[in-house]
N, C-alpha and C positions, 0 to 999 in steps of 0.2 A: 399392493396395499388394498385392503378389503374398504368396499364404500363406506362411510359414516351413514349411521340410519336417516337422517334427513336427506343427502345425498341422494340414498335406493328410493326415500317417497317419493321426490322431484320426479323419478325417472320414468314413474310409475304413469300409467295413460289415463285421463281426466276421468274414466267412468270409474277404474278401480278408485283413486281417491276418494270421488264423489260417494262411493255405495261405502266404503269402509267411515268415512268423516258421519254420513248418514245413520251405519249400523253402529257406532262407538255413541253418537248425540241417543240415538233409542236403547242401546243397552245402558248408561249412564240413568236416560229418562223412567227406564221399567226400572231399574235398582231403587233408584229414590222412591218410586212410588208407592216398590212392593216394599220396603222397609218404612214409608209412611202408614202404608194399609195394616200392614201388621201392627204396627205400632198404634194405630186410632184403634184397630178393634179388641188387643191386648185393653186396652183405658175402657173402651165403651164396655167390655164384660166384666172387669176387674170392679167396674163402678156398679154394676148390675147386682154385682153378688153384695159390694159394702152396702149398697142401698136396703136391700133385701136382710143383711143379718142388721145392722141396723133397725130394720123396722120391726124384726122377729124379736130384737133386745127391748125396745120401747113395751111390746106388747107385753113382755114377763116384767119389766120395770113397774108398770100400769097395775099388774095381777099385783105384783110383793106390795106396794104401796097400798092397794087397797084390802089384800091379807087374803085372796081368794087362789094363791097357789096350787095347783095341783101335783101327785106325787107319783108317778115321774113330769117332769115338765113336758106339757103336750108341744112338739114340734115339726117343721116339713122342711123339705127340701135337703135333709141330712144336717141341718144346723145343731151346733151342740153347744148348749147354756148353761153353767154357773151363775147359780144367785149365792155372793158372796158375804158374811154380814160384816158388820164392823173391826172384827177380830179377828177377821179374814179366814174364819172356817165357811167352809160349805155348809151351804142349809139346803137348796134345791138343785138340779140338774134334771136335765133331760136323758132319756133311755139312753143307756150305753154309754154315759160320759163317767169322768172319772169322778167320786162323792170325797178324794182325801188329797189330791193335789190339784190345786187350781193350774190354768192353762201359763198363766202368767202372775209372777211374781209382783209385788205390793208396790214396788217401783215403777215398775213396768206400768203397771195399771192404773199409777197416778199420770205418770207420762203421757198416755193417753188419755185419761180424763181430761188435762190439760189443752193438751193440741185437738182432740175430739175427730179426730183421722183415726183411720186402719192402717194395721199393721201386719205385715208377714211374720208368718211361725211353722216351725219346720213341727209335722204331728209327727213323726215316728218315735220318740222321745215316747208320747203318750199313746204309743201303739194304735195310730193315725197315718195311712198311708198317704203321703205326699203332703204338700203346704197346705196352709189352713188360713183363712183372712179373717182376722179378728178384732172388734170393737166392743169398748167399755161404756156403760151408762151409768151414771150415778143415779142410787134412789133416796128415798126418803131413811132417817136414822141410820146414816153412813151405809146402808147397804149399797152393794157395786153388781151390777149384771154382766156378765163375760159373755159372747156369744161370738162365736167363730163359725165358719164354713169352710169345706176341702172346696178346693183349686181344682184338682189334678184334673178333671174334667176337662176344663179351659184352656188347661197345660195343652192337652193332649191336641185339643183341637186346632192351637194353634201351632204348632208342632207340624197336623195334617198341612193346614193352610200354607205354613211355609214351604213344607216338602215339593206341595203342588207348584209353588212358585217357583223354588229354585229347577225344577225340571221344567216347566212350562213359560218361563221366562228366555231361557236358551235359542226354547224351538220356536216361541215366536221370534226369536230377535235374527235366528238364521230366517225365518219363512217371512218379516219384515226385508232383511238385506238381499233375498232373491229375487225379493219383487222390487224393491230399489234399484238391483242392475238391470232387470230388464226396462221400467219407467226411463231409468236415465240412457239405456240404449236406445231405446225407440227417441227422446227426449233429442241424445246427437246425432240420431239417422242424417237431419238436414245438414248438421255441420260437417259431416260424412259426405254428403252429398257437393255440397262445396266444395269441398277438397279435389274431391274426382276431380269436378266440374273446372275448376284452374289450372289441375292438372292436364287438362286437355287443352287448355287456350296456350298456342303456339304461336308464332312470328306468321307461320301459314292458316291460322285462325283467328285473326286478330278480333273481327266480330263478332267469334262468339260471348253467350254469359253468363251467366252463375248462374241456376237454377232458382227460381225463387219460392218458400214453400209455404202453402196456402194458408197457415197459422199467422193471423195477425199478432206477430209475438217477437221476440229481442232477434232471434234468426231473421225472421222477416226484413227485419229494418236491415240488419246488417249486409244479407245479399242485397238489397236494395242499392245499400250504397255500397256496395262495392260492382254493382254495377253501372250506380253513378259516374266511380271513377275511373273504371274502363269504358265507358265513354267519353268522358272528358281527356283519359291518354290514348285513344284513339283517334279523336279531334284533332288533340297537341298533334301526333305522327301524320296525319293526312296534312295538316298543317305545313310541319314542315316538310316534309316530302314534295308539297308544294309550290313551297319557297327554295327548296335546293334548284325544283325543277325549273320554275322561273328566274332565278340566278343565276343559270348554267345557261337559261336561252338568253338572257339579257349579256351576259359577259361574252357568246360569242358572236355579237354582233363586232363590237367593237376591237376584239382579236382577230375576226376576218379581214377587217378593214385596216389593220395595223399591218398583218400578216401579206396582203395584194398589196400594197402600196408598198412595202419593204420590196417583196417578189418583181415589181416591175421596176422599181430603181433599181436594185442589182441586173436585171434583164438588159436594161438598156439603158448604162449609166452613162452613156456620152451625153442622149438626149434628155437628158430628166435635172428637173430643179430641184433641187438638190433640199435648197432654204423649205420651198414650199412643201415637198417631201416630211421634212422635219416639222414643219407647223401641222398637215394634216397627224403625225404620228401622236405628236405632241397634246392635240385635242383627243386624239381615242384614247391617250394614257390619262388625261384629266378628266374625260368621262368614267373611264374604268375606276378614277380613286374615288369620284363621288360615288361611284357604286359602293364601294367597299367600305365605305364611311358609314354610308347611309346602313347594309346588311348590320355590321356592326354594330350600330346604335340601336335596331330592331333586336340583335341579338342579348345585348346587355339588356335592354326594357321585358323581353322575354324570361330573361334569366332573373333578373328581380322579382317576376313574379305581380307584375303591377302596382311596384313600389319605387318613391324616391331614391335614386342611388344616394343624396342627403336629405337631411330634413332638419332642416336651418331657416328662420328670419329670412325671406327675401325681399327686397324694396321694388316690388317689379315697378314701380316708373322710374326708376334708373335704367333699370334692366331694358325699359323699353326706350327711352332719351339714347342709350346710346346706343342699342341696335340702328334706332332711326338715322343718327347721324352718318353711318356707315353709307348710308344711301341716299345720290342725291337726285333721284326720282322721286322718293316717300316724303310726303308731309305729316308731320305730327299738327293733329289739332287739337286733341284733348287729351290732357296728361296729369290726372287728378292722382296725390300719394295713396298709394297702394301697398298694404302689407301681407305678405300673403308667408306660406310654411312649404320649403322643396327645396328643391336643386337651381339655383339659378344660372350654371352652364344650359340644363334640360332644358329650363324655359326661355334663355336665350336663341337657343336651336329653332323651337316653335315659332320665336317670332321671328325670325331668320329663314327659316322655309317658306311661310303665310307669305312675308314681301317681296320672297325670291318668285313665287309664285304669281301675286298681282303683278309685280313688274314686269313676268315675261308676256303677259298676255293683257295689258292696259292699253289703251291706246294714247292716253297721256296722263294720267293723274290715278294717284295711290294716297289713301293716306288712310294713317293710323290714328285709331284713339283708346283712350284707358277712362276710364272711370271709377268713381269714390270705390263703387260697387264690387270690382272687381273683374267687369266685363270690358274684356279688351276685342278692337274692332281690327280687320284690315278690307280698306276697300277699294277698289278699281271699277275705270271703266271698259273693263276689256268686253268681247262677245256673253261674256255669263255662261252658266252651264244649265241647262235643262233642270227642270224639276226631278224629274223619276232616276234621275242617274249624280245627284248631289250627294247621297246616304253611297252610292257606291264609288265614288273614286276614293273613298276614306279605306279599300280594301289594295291591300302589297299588289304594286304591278298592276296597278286597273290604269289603261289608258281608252280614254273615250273616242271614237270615230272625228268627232269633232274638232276644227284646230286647234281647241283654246288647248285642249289637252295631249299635246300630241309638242312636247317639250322639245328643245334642243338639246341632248345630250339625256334629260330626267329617265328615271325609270320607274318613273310609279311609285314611288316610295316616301315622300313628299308626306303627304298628307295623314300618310300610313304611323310614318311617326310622331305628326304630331298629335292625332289621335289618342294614342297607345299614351304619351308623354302626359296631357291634360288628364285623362282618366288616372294616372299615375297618383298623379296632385289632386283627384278629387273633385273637379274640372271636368265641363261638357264642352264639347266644338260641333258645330255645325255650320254650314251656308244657307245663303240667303239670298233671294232677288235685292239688287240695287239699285235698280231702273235709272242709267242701264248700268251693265257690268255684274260683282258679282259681289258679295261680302259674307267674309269670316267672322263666325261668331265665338269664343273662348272666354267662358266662363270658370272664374277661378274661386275660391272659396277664400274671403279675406280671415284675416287677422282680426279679430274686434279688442 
């Protein structure tokens, strides 16, 4: 089945379209123009000659009425005059014109008196080669002045003018379209050049980039950003590359430790307790599920894209009243209604990390607070964390030298989420000196 002509254009490569849409908009534009051109200077000559037999009739109008005729009527330009009388015989003419039938009949001639326009008349009739443009005057005691002029002149010239056009319209519009493909070639070299240029970025060239080319112009922008965001998917993949990498070192801690401790109770299971066996196992499987919770929850927050998985009403001092009651470490001291717009599992979570976090490293006292505001606090008095290393345990898997962060069981992941979680919602977290101890700061954007 043969393609349908829209069909074949689609398939067609953007220069060909571009130079044919280019050369159809300028053959279109030369058509109109030379068929206006001819047409203004058909009017501006046509008007040249009524003007001129016109003014050649006034002046034999002028002669009759004032009786001063000559015989033959003196005239230029080839114009030829009847002065007609009342009776409609000829009385004067100019050399060569006919003295016994007028150009136009009595009808005719009132017609035009009337309307006071020229009119076309075929001469050969009056053995007059080609058309003749003729106007009537009225004189004094009903005499009528006829004067006409031949055309064929004007004909002819405009005849030449078109011929030139219809041949010289073509070849410009072919030597207009040749230089159209080559502009719009040179035009897509860069987007050419792009193409290469991706076509060479492989799994084993991740860093390379799209050429970018010197024209501050639409190509410009566009490689730009398309090497914006082969930066940004380069990021994402060291990213996660990463996180798989420190995933795989964090889970085989805990599978070695399952894996010996299994190895030496079957080794020597007369002498081995058995219970306590089962408790140490028991704690690396409870560490390995927070791991997989936690990757999990990074993964979904990743996959959203730094968006609420909802975005619903939440009443976060509920959300926070009953977080707090779960613990009876945490004091709630200030818990002013708060409306805020997200997920209230997510934000459950964050304040569920923040207190799992104070708690394990206070040395006795924790407590939360919410305000009008939207700034919700957790604070301890545990050792504190350095200045210069507060912006970085907010990064997957950062554990500090220091005890406070150096978890039983955590893996770095803590803070990572709730991070990620608050920017989610629109929301800033940071820490803070508590003198002593340490305090989280989570600011949320209310509801007005």
């Amino acid at each position: 089945m043969a393609d349908s002509p829209l069909t074949w254009w689609r398939r067609q490569s953007l220069r060909f379209r571009l130079t044919c849409a280019a050369a159809a908009v300028l053959a279109l534009a030369l058509a109109v123009s030379a068929s206006v051109l001819l047409s203004v200077l058909s009017r501006t000559l046509i008007d040249g000659v009524d003007d001129s037999t016109r003014q050649q009739a006034q002046t034999v109008r002028v002669q009759a009425d004032a009786g001063t005729l000559t015989t033959p009527i003196g005239a230029h330009d080839g114009t030829i005059v009847q002065v007609i009388d009342a009776k409609g015989q000829i009385t004067d003419v100019t050399y060569g014109a006919d003295r016994l039938v007028p150009l136009l009949g009595a009808q005719a001639r009132a017609e035009l008196l009337r309307t006071g326009e020229a009119a076309y008349l075929d001469g050969r009739p009056y053995a007059i080669p080609g058309p003749l443009r003729v106007v009537v005057i009225s004189a004094d005691h009903g005499v009528t002045v006829l004067a006409a002029r031949p055309i064929s002149e004007i004909q002819k010239s405009l005849g030449t003018a078109g011929r030139v056009l219809f041949v010289g319209t073509p070849l410009l519009i072919i030597l207009l379209a040749a230089a159209s493909w080559l502009i719009i070639g040179r035009t897509l070299r860069p987007i050419a050049a792009l193409r290469r240029g991706a076509a060479d970025i492989t799994h084993t060239a991740r860093s390379r980039r799209l050429p970018v080319p010197e024209a501050r112009d639409e190509v410009h922008s566009l490689a730009t950003t398309l090497n914006d965001m082969l930066a940004r998917l380069e990021e994402a993949e060291q990213r996660q590359r990463a996180l798989v990498s420190d995933a795989a070192h964090e889970l085989r801690s805990p599978l070695a430790s399952i894996r010996l401790q299994l190895e030496v109770a079957l080794g020597h299971p007369q002498g081995q307790d058995w219970q306590e066996t089962a408790e140490g196992v028991l704690e690396d499987a409870m560490r390995l599920s927070r791991l997989a919770e936690d990757l999990l929850a990074l993964a979904r927050l990743d996959e959203r894209g730094g968006v609420p998985g909802r975005r619903e009403p939440v009443q976060l001092d509920t959300v926070v009243r009953q977080t707090v009651e779960r613990y009876g470490e945490a004091r709630l001291t200030v818990c002013d209604p708060v409306l805020v717009t997200g997920d209230a599992l997510d934000l459950s979570r964050v304040l569920t990390n923040l207190v799992d976090n104070a708690i394990r490293h206070a040395s006795g006292k924790v407590e939360v607070a919410l305000t009008a505001d939207g700034v919700l606090t957790v604070t301890d008095d545990g050792p504190g964390i350095p200045p210069e290393d507060r912006e970085r345990v907010f990064n997957r898997f950062t554990r500090l030298d220091s005890g406070r962060s150096r978890d039983e069981g955590g893996a770095g992941l803590g803070l990572a989420i709730v991070r990620e979680t608050v920017r989610a919602h629109g929301g800033t977290v940071h820490l803070e000196d508590a003198s002593p101890g340490l305090r989280a700061v989570v600011r949320l954007p209310p509801v007005r």
